[in-house]
N, C-alpha and C positions, 0 to 999 in steps of 0.2 A: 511491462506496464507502459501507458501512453504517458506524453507529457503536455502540459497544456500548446504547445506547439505542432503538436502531431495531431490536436481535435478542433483547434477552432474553426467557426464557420460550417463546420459538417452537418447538415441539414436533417440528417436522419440515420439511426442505427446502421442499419441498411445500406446506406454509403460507405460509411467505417465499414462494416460487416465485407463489401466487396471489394476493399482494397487488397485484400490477400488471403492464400488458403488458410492461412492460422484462426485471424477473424471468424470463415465460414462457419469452424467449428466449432463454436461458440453462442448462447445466449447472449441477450444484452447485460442479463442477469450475469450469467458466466465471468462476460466479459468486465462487471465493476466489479466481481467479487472471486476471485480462484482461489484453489485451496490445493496445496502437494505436501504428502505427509512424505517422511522417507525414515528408514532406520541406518543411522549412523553411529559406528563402533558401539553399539547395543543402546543407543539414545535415543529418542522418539524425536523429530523434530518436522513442527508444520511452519510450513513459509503460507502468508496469505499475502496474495497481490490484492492491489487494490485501483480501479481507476473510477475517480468519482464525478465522472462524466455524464450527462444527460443532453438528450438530443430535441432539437438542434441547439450547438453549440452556440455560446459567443463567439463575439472577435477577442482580443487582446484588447485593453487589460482587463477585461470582465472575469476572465480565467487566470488569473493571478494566486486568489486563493483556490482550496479546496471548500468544495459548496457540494458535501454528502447529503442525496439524499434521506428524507425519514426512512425510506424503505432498505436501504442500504445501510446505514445504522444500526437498526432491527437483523437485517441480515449479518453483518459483523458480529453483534454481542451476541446471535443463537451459534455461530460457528465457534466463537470460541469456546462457548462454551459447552457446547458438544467436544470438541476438539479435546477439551481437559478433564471431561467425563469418559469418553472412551480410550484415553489416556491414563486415566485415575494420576491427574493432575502431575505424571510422569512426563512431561512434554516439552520442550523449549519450541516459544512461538517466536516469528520473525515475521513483521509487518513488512512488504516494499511496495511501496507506490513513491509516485514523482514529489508531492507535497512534502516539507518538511513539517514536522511536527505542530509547532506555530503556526503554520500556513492553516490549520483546518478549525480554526475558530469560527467561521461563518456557517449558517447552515441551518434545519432544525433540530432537533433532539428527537432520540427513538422514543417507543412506545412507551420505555419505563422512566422517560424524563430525561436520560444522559446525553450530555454531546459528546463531539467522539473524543476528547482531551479523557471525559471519566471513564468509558469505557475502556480506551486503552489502558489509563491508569489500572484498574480493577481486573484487567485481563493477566497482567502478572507475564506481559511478555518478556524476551531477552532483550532481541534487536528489534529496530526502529530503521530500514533504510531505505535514503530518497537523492535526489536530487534538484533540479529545479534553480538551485541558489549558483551553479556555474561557478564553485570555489577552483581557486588554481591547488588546494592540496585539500584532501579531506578535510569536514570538518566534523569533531567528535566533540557529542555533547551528553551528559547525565540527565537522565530527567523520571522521578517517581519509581527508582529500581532498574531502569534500562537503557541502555547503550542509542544516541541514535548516531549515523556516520552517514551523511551527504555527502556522495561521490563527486568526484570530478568529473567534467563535460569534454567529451571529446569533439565537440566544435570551437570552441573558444581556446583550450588549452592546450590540445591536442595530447590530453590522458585522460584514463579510466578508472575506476576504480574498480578493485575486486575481493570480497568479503567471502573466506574460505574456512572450515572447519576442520580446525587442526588438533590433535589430540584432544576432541571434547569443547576446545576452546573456539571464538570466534575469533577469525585476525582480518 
């Protein structure tokens, strides 16, 4: 997922879209919203990225927050919730986009009213992971039943962080 340093200024999908073959294949759609199911040790788990970008961008610090839009919203609450219907609610979900969790109070509400703080809440995911905040060690926070852990930056700090599924468990 993109961070708001990697989108400002970019005039049009279309420019993002040609910076590299990954982009090419991809929606714009695609690209705010992906979805990777996979089976591990007999456990269903969907990771949903998320980049809540619209074109053309700001500069800095206009992109500070997350500013989802309606239509992305809408698209998140039907995914997950497909997600846990063809799951029969067997699934561990994992949000990653660059925003932290806080960061995504700006913005409208979907169609059924929610912004995205309720839908996540209501989604019953596990993890919550981002970046953005440049901590020198992870930072690990609870919030509504889920884990969220904001990596470290490997320009500032020079580390990464990496979140791996070990015996079932997240580490």
């Amino acid at each position: 997922v993109d961070g708001n340093h990697d989108v400002f200024g970019i005039y049009d999908y279309q420019t993002k879209h040609n910076q590299s073959d990954y982009y090419k294949s991809q929606s714009l759609s695609q690209y705010q919203l992906s979805v990777y199911s996979y089976l591990i040790h007999n456990r269903n788990y969907t990771f949903i990225g998320l980049n809540p970008f619209d074109f053309p961008s700001p500069h800095p610090p206009l992109l500070y927050n997350a500013r989802p839009t309606k239509e992305l919203l809408d698209k998140l609450e039907k995914t997950v919730q497909t997600v846990k219907e063809e799951n029969q609610n067997d699934v561990e979900i994992v949000i990653f986009n660059h925003f932290p969790y806080f960061e995504w109070k700006f913005g409208p509400r979907s169609s059924t009213g929610k912004n995205f703080n309720q839908i996540i809440k209501e989604s019953d995911i596990s993890l919550f992971l981002d970046g953005h905040l440049h901590p020198n060690e992870p930072q690990f926070m609870r919030h509504d039943g889920f884990l969220e852990i904001v990596g470290c930056d490997l320009l500032e700090h020079q580390k990464f962080s990496v979140a791996v599924i070990d015996n079932g468990r997240f580490s």
